[in-house]
N, C-alpha and C positions, 0 to 999 in steps of 0.2 A: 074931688075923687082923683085919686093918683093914674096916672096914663102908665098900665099894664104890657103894650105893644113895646117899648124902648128896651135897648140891652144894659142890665145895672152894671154890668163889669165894664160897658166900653170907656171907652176915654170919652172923657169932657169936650177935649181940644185933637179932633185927628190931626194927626201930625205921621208926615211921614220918611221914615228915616232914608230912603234911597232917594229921594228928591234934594240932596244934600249937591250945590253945584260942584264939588271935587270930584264925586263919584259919579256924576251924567257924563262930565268931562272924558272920563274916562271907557265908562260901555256905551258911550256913544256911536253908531255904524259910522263908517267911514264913509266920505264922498264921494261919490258915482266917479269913477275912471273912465268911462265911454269915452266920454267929451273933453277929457283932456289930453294937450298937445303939447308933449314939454319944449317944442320950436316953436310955440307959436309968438315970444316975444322974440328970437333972435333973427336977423335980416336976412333971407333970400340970397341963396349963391349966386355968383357971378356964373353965365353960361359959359362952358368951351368953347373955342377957336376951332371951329371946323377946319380939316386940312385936306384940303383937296387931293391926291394921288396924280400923278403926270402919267400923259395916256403912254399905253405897251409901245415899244420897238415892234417895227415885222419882225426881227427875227424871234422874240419873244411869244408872238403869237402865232410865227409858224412851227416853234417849237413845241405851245401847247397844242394844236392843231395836229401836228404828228409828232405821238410820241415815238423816240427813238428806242427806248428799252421796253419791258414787259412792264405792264399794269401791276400798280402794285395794288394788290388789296384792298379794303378797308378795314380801316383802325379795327375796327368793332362787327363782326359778320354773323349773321348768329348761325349755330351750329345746325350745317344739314348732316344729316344720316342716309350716306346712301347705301339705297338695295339692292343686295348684292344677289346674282342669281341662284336660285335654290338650285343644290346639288342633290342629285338621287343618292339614298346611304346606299353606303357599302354594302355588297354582295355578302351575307353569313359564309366563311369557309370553314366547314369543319376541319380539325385540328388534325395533324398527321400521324399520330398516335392512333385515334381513335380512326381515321382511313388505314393505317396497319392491321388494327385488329381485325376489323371488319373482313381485310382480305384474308387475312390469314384461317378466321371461320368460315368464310368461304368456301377455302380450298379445302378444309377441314371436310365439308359438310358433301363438297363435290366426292371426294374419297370414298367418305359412308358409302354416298350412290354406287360408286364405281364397286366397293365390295359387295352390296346388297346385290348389283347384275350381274358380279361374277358369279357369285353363290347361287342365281335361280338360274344360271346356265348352265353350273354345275350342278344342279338338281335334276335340272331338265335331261342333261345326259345320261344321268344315273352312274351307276356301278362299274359302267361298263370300262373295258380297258383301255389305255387311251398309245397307242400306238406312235412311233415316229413315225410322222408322213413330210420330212423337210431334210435337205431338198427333195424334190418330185424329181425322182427318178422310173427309169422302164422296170417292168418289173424281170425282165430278162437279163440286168445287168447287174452286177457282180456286186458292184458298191450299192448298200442298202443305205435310206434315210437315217439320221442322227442324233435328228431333234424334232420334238411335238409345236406344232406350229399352228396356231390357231388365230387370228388377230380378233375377230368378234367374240371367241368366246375369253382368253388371255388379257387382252389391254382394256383399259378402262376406254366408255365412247369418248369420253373429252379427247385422247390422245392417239384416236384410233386415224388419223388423218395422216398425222404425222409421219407414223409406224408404218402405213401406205407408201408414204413418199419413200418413205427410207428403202423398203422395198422394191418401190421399181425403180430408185438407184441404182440398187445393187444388180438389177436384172437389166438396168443400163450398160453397168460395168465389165457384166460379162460380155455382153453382145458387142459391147467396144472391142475389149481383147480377142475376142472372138473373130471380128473383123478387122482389127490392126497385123493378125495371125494370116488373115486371106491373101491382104495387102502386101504383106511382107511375104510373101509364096511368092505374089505376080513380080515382085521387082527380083526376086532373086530368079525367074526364069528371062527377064527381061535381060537381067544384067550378065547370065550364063551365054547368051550369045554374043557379048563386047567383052567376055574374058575379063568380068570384074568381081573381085572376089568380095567385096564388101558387102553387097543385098546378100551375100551367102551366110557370112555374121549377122547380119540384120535377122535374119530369118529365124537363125539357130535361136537369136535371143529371143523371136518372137516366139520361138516355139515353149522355151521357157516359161515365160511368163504364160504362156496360156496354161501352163501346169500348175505351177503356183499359185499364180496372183489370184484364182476362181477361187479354188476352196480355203486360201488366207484371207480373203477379203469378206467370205463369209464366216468364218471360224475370228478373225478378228475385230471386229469391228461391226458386224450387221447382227450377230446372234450375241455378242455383248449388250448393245442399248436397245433390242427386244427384251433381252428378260431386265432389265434397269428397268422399262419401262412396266414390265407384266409385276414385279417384285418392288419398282421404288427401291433400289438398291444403288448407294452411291460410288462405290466399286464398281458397278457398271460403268457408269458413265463416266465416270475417270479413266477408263481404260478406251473407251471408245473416243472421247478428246485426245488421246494419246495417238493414238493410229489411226486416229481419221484424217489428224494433221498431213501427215506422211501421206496416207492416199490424195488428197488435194495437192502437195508436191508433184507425184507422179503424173497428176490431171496436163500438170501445167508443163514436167521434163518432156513428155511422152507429146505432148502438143509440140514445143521447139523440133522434135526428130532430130537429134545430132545422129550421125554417121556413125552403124557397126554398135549400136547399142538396140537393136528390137525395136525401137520405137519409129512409127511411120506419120511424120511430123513435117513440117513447112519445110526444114531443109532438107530430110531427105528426097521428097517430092519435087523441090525445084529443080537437085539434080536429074530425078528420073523423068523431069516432063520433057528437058530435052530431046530425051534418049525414043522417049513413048509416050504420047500422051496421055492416052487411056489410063496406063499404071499412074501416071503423074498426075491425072483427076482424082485417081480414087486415094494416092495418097493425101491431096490437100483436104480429101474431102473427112479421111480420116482424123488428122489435122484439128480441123474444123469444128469435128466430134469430141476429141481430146478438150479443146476449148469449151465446148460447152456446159462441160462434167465440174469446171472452176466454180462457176459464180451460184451454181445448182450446189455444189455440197459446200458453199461457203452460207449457202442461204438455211440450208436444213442443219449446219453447222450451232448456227446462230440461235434457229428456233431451238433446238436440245438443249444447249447453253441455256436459253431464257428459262425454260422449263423445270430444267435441273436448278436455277436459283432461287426460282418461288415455290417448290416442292420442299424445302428444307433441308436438302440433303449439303452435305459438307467434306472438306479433306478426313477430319475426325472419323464420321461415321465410316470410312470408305477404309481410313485405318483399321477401324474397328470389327469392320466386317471379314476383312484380310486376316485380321488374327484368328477369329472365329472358323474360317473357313480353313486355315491352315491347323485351329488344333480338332479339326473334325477328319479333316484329309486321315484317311487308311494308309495311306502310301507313305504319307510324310511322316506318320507316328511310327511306322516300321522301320523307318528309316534313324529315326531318331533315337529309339530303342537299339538297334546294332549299332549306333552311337556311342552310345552308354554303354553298351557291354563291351564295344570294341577298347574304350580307354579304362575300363574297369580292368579288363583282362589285364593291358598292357601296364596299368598299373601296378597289379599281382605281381605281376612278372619283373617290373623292374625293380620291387620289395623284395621277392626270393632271391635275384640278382642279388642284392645287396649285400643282405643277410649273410647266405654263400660268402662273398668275397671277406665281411666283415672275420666270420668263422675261422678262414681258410689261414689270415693273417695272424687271429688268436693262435691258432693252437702252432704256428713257424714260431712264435715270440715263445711261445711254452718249449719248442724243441728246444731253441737256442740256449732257453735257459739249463 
């Protein structure tokens, strides 16, 4: 019975082709490397010659011992970072633009105020008539007030301090001349008994200026930068810079006293202390007073100035207001009108001239002919 288990197609004789010794030869792995040592058949080096070093010199070892110059470094240091001390930032300062503006709505806003308290003051008054009562005169006296003088109900409060000061300047100034006028009486009786005719000029001038200088100092300069101040009017204060100047000169002529000019000053008094001393007190004493009136209207000088340059006011407007005021003037339009008619006329007139002569010439040349 044939054996069924067997494979009919295999080979007779297994034979196998990669068992061929060319080809083993070849995919054969290679020999372990671990363990080999491509020295291990050649000889062993010869050891070095150790070479001993010959020991330091002292000066050698007292040069390392102290170095002479700075340590230098090492080669190689690795990098520190130092910490440096924290600084507070910088304070925010707003821009000066933006502090312009600010001020200037400020002073905007202060205004409003100042007109909203003048209008409920003038509410409050009503209707009524508003009278000059300045200066405060008797009423038994010949010269009546001039001008409405009000400072609380007129000035705004921001400026109402000021307008004070300037005030009792002015009622400083007269009470000066006032008593520069007493002073200059006592030396000119002093000096009527040594037969000296100079306190007698002294006097005369005092007596001048006591006529004068009261009602110019109020007419120029004190009733100017009130209504500047009541109106914001840079016309005012332009004019009150102007002769306020000139009155602080006089503070300071009228303080020296030169001789036979009115003024009762250091040197006129050192003359008369000789003479008297009494007179020769009250002149330094006057003197003294004169001094005082300097650095007082150089101080209210200053504040007006500051006031007058953050109020906005300017040369321009001050122009501006000058024109205004001059083509409103009654006086000056009449004036200017008999202007124009005076050179209108004269001009008619030097045309009918003309004419005439031109005429008179025609008709000679007509006779002749």
């Amino acid at each position: 019975m044939s054996d069924f288990s067997g494979n009919p197609f295999a080979d007779p004789e297994d034979v196998n082709p990669f068992a061929d010794p060319a080809i083993t030869s070849v995919t054969a792995p290679p020999p372990a490397t671990e363990d080999y040592n491509p020295f291990a058949d050649q000889p062993p080096a010869p050891p070095e010659p150790v070479r001993i070093a010959p020991p330091p010199s002292k000066q050698e070892v007292k040069a390392k011992q102290k170095p002479t110059g700075p340590v230098a470094p090492p080669a190689f240091s690795p990098a520190v970072i130092e910490a440096q001390p924290s600084e507070p930032p910088p304070q925010y300062t707003q821009p000066e633009p933006q502090n312009e503006l600010q001020r200037r709505e400020q002073e905007i806003k202060d205004k409003e105020a100042a007109l909203q308290e003048r209008e409920r003051n003038m509410q409050r008054l009503g209707p009524q008539r508003r009278d000059n009562n300045f200066p405060p005169l008797p009423k038994g006296c010949p010269i009546k007030p001039c001008f409405y003088h009000d400072i609380s109900v007129e000035i705004p409060p921001t400026q109402r301090l000021i307008v004070r000061a300037l005030l009792g300047l002015w009622i400083y100034t007269i009470c000066l001349i006032t008593y520069n006028l007493i002073t200059a009486i006592a030396g000119a009786i002093v000096a009527g008994t040594k037969h000296d005719s100079g306190y007698l000029v002294t006097m005369g001038f005092a007596i001048a200026y006591f006529v004068l200088f009261i009602p110019a100092s109020l007419v120029c300069w004190y009733i100017p930068v009130y209504r500047a101040y009541r109106s914001d009017s840079s016309l005012g204060y332009m004019w009150f810079f102007f002769v306020f100047c000139f009155q602080i000169i006089v503070y300071g002529f009228n303080c020296i006293g030169f001789p036979k000019t009115g003024a009762c000053g250091f040197w006129n008094g050192a003359i008369v202390f000789d003479e008297a001393t009494a007179v020769g007190a009250m002149f330094i004493i006057c003197a003294i007073l004169w001094a005082l009136g300097i650095p007082v209207g150089v101080f209210l000088f200053q504040r007006v100035h500051r006031f007058y340059r953050s109020s906005g006011a300017s040369l321009q407007k001050a122009q501006q207001e000058a024109y205004a005021a001059a083509a409103s003037n009654k006086t000056l339009q009449n004036a200017g009108k008999k202007a124009v008619y005076t050179a209108a006329t004269n001009k008619t007139v030097q045309q009918g001239v003309a004419t005439g002569i031109k005429n008179a010439a025609q008709s000679a040349v007509t006779q002749q002919n």
